[in-house]
PyMOL CGO cylinders between C-alpha atoms (Angstrom):
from pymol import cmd
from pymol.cgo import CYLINDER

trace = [
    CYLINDER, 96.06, -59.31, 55.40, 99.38, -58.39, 53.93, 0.3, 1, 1, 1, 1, 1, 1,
    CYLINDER, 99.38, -58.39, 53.93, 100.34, -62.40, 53.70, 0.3, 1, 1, 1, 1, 1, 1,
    CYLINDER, 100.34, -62.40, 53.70, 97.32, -62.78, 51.62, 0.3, 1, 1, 1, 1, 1, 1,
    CYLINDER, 97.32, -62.78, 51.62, 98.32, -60.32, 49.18, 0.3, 1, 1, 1, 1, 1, 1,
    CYLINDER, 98.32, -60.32, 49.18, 101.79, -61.60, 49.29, 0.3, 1, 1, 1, 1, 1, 1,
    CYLINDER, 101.79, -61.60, 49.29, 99.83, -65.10, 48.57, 0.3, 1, 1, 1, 1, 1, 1,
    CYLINDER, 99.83, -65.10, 48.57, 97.72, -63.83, 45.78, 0.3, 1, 1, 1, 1, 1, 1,
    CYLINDER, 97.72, -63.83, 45.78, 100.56, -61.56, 44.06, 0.3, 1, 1, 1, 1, 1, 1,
    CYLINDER, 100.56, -61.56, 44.06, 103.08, -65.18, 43.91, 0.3, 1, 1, 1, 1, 1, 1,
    CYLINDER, 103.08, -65.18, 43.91, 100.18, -67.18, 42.11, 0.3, 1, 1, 1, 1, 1, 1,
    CYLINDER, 100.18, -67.18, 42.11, 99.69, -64.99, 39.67, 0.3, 1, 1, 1, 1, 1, 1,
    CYLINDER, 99.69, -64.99, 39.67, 103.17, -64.34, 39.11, 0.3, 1, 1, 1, 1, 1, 1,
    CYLINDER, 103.17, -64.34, 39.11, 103.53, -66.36, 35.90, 0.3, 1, 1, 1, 1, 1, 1,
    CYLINDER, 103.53, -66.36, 35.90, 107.15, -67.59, 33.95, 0.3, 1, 1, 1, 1, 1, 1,
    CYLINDER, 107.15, -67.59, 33.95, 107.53, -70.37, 31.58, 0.3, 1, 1, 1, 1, 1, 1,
    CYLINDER, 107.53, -70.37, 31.58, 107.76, -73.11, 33.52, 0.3, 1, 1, 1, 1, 1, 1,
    CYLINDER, 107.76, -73.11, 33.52, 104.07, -72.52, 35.31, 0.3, 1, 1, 1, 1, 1, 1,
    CYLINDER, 104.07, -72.52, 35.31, 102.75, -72.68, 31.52, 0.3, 1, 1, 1, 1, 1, 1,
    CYLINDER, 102.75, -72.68, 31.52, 104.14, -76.25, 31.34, 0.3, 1, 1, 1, 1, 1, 1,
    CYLINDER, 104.14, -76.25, 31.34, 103.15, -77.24, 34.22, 0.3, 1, 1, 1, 1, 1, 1,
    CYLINDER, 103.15, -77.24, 34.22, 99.72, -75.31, 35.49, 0.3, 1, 1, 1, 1, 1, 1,
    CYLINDER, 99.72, -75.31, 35.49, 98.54, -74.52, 31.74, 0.3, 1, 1, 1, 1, 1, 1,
    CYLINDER, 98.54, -74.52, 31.74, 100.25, -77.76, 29.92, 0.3, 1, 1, 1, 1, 1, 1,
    CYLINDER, 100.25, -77.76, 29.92, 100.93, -75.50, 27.06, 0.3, 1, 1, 1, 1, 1, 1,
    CYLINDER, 100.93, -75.50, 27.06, 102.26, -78.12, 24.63, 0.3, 1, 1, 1, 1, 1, 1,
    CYLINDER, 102.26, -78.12, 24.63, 106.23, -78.08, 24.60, 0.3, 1, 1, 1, 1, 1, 1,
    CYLINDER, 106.23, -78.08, 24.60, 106.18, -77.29, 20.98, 0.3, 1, 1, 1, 1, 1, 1,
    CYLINDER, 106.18, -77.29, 20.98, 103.83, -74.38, 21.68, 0.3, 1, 1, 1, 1, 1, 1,
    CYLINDER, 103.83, -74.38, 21.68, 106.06, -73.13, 24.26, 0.3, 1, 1, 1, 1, 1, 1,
    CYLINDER, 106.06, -73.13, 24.26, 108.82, -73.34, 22.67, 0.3, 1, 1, 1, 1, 1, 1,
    CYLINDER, 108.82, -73.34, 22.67, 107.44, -71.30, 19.68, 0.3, 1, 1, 1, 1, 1, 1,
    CYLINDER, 107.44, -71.30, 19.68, 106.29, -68.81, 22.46, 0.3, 1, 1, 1, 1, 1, 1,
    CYLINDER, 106.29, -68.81, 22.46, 109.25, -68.28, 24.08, 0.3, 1, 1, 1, 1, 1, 1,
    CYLINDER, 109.25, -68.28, 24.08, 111.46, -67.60, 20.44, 0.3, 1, 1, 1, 1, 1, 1,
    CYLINDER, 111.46, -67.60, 20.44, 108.64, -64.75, 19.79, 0.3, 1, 1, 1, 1, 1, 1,
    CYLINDER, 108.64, -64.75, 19.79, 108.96, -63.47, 23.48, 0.3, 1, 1, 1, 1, 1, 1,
    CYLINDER, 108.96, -63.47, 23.48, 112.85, -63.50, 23.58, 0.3, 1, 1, 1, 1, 1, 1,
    CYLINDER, 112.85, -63.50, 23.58, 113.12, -62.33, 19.49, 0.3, 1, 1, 1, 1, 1, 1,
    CYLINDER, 113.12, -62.33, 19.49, 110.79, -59.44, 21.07, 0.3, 1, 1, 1, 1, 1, 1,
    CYLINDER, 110.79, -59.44, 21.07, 112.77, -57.95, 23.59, 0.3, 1, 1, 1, 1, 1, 1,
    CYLINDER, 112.77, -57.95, 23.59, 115.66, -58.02, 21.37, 0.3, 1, 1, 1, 1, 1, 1,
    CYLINDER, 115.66, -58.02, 21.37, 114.37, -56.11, 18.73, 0.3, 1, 1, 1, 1, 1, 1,
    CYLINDER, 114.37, -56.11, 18.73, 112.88, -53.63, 21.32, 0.3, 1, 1, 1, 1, 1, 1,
    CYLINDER, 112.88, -53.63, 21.32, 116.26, -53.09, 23.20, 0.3, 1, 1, 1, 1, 1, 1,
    CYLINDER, 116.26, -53.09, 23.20, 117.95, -52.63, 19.70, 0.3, 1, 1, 1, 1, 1, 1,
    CYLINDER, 117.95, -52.63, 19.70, 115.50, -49.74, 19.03, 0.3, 1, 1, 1, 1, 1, 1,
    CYLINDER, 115.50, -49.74, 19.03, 115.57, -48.83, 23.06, 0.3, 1, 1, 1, 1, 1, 1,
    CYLINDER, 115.57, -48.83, 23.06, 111.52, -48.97, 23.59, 0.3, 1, 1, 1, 1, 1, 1,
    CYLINDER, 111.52, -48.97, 23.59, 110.75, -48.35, 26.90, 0.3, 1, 1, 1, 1, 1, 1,
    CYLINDER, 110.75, -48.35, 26.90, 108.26, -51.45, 26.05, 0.3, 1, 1, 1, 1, 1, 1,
    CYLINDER, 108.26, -51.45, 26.05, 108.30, -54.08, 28.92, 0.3, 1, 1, 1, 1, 1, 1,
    CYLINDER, 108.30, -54.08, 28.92, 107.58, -58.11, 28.94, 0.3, 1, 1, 1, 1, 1, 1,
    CYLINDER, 107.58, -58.11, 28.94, 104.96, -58.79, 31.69, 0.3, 1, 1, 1, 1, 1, 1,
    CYLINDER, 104.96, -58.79, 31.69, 103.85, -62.52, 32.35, 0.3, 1, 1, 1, 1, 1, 1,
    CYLINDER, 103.85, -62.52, 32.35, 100.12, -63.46, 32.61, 0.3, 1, 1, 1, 1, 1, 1,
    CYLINDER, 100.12, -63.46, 32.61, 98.32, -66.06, 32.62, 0.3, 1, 1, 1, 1, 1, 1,
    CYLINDER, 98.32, -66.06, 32.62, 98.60, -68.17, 29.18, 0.3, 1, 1, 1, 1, 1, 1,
    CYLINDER, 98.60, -68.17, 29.18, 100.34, -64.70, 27.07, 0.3, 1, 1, 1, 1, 1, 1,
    CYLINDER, 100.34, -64.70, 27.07, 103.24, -62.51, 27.49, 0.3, 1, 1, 1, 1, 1, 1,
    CYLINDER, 103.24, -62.51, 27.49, 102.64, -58.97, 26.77, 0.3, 1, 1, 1, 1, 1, 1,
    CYLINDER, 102.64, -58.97, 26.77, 105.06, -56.28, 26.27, 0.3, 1, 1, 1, 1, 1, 1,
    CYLINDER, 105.06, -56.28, 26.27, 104.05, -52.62, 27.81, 0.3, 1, 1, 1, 1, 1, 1,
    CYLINDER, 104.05, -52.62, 27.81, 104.14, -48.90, 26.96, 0.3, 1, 1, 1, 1, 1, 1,
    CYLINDER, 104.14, -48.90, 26.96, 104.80, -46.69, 29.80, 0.3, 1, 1, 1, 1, 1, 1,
    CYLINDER, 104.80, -46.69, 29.80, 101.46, -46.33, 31.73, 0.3, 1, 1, 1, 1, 1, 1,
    CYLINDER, 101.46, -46.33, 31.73, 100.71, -50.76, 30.87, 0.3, 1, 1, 1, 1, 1, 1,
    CYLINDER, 100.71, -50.76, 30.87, 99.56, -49.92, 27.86, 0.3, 1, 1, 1, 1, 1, 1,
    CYLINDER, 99.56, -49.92, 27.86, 99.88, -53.19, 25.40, 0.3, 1, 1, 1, 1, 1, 1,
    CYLINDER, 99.88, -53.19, 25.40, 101.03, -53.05, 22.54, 0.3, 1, 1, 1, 1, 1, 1,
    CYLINDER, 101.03, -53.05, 22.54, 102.57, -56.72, 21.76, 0.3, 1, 1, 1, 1, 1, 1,
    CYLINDER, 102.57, -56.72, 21.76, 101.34, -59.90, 23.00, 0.3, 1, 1, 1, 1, 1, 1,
    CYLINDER, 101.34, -59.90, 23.00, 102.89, -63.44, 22.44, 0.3, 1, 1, 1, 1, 1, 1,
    CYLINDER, 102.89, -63.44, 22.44, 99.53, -65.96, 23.14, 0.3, 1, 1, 1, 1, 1, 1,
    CYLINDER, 99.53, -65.96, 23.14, 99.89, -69.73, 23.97, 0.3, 1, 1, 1, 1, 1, 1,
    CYLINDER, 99.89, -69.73, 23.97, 95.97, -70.02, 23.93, 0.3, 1, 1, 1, 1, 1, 1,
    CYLINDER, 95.97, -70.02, 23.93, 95.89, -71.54, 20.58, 0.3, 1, 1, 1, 1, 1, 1,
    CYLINDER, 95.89, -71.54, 20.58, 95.24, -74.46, 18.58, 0.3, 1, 1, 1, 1, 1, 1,
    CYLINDER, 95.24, -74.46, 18.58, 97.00, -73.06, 15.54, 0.3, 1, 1, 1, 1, 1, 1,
    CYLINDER, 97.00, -73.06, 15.54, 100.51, -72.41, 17.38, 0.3, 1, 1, 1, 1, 1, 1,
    CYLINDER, 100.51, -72.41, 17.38, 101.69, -69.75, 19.37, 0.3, 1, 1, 1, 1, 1, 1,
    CYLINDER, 101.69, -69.75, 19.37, 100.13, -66.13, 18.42, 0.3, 1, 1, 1, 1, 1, 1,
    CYLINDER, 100.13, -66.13, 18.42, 102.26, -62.85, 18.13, 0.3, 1, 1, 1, 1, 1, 1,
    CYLINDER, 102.26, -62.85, 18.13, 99.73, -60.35, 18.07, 0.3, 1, 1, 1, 1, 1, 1,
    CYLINDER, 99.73, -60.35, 18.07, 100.02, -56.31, 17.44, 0.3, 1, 1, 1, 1, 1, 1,
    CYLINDER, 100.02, -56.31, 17.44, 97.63, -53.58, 18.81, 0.3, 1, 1, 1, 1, 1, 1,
    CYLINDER, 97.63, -53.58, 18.81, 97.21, -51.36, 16.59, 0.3, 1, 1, 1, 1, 1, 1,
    CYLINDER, 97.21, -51.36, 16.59, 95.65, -47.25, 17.14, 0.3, 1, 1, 1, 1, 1, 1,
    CYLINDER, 95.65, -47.25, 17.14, 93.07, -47.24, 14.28, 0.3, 1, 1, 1, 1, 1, 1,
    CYLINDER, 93.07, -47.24, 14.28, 90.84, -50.25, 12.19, 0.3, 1, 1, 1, 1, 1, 1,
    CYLINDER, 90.84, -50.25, 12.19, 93.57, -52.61, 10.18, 0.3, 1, 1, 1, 1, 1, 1,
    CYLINDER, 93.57, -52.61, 10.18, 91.28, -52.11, 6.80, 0.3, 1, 1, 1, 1, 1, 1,
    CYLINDER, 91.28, -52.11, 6.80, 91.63, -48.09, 6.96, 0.3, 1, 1, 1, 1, 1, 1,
    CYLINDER, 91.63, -48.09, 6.96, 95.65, -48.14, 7.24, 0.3, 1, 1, 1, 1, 1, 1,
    CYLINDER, 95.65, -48.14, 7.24, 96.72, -50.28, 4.14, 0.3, 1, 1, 1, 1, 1, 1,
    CYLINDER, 96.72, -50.28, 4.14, 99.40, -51.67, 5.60, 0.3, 1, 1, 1, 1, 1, 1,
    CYLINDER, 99.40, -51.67, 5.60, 100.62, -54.82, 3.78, 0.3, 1, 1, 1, 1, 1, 1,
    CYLINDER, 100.62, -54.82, 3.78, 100.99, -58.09, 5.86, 0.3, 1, 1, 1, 1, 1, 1,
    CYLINDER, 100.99, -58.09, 5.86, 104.67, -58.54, 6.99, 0.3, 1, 1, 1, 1, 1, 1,
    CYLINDER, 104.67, -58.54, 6.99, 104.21, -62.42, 7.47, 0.3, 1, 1, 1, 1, 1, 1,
    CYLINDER, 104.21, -62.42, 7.47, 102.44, -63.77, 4.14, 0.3, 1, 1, 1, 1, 1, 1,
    CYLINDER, 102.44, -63.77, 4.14, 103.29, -67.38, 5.02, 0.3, 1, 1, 1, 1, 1, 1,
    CYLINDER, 103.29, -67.38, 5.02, 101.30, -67.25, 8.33, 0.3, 1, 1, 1, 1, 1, 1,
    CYLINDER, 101.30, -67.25, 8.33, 97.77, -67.61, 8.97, 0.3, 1, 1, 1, 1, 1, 1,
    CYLINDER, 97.77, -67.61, 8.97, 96.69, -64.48, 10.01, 0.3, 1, 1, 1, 1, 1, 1,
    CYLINDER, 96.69, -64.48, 10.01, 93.08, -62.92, 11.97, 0.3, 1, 1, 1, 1, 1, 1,
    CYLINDER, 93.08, -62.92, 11.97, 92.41, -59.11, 12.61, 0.3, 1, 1, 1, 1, 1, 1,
    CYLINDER, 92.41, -59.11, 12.61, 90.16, -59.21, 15.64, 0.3, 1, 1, 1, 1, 1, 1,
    CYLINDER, 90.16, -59.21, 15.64, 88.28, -55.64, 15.16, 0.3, 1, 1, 1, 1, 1, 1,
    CYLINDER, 88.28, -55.64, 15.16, 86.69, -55.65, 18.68, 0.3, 1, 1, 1, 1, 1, 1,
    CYLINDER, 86.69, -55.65, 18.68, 89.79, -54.88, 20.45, 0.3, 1, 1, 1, 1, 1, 1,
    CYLINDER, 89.79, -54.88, 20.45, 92.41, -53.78, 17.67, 0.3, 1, 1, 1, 1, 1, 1,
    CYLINDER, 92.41, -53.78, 17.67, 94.46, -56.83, 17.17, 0.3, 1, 1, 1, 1, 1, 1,
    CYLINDER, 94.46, -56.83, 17.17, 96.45, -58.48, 14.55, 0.3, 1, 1, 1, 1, 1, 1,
    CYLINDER, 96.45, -58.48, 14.55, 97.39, -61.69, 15.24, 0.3, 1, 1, 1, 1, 1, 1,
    CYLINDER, 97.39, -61.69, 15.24, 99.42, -64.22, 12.75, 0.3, 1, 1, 1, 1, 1, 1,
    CYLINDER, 99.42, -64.22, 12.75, 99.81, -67.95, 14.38, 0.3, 1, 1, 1, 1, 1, 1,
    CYLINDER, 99.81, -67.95, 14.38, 103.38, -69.13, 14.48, 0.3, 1, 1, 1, 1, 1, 1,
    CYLINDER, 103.38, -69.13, 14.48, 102.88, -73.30, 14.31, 0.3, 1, 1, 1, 1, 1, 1,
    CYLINDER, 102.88, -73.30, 14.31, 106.46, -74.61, 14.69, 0.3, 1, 1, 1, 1, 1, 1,
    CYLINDER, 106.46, -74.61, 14.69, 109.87, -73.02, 15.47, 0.3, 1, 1, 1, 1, 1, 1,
    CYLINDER, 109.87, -73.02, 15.47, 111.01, -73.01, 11.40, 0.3, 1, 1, 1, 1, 1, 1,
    CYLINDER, 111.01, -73.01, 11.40, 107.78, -70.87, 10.88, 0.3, 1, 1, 1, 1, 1, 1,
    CYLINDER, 107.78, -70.87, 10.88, 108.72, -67.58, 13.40, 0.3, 1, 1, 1, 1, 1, 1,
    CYLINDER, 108.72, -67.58, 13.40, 109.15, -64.85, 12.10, 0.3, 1, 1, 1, 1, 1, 1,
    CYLINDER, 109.15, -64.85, 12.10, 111.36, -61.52, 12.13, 0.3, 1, 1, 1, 1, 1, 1,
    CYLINDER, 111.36, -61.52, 12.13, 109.67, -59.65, 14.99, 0.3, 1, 1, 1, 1, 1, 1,
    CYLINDER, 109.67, -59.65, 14.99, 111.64, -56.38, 14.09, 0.3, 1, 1, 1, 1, 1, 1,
    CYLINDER, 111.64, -56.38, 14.09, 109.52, -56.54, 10.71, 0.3, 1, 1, 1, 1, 1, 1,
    CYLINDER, 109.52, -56.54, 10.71, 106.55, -55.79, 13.02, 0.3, 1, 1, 1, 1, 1, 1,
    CYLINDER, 106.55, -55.79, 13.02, 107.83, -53.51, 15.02, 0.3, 1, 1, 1, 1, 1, 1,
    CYLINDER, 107.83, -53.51, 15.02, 108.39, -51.34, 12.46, 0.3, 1, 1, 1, 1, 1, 1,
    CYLINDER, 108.39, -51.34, 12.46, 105.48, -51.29, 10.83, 0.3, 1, 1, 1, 1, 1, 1,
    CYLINDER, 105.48, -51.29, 10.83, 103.49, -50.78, 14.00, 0.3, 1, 1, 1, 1, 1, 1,
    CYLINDER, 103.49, -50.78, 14.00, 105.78, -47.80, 15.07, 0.3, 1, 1, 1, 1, 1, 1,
    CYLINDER, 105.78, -47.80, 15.07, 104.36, -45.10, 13.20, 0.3, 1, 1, 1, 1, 1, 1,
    CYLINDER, 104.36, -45.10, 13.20, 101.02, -45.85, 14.66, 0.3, 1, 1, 1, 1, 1, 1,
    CYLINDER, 101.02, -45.85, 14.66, 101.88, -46.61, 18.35, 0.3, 1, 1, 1, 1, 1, 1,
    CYLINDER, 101.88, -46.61, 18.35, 101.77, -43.47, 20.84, 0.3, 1, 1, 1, 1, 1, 1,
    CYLINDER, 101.77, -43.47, 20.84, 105.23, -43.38, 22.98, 0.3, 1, 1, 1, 1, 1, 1,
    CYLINDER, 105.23, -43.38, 22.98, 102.74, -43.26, 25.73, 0.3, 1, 1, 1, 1, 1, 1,
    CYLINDER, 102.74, -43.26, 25.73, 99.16, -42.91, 27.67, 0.3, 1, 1, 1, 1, 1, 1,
    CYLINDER, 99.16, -42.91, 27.67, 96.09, -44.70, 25.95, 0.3, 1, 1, 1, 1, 1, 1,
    CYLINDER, 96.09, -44.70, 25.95, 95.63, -45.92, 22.16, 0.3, 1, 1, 1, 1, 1, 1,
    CYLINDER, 95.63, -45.92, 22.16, 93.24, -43.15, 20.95, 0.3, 1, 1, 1, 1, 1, 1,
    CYLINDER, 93.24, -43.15, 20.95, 90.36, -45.07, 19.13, 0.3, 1, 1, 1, 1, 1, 1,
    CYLINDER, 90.36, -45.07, 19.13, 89.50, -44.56, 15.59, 0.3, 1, 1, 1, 1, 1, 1,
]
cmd.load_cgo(trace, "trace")
């Protein structure tokens, strides 16, 4: 029993390389991905976040204390890599202005994300614009309370 789990815990343990090869996340994609994903954990050490990276299957998403999301970097796109914000309460009722303009953008109501899809490596963005706006609205921990 234990060798199973040990079996099941390495195949889902994911890292760039298994995207090229098990996903075939375009290398273009990928690379896009990884610049958002590395940019990320920059600008959260700078600010010392207790936010951390954690691997899954097709995204990277970076943690609150208690694995609460509150960034995720998605390869699962046809548009380009997506860097995507959770956000406590409905995008429309907190007037906050769009950091990234140039980039085609979705708000996905149903589970509180904003999403803006980076295409190539000249289009990513300044992550640390993001962060900050999302700050003021991100509990240090425990859930996102709806609203």
């Amino acid at each position: 029993m234990q060798k199973e789990r040990q079996t099941a815990a390495a195949r889902s343990e994911w890292s760039w390389d298994r995207y090229a090869t098990e996903l075939r996340v375009p290398s273009g994609r990928l690379e896009v991905a990884r610049a958002l994903a590395e940019a990320l954990v920059a600008a959260i050490a700078e600010r010392d976040l207790p936010w951390q990276p954690r691997f899954r299957k097709g995204y990277v998403s970076f943690q609150r204390p208690g694995d609460y999301t509150v960034f995720v970097v998605d390869m699962g796109y046809r548009a380009g890599a997506a860097l995507k914000v959770k956000l406590r309460h409905q995008l429309p009722t907190l007037g906050i202005p769009n950091p990234y303009p140039s980039l085609g953008v979705r708000w996905m109501a149903d589970t509180r994300e904003w999403a803006w899809f980076v295409p190539s490596m000249d289009a990513v963005p300044d992550v640390r614009l993001a962060i900050d706006l999302v700050l003021p609205y991100t509990p240090a921990d425990g859930p996102m309370p709806g609203g």
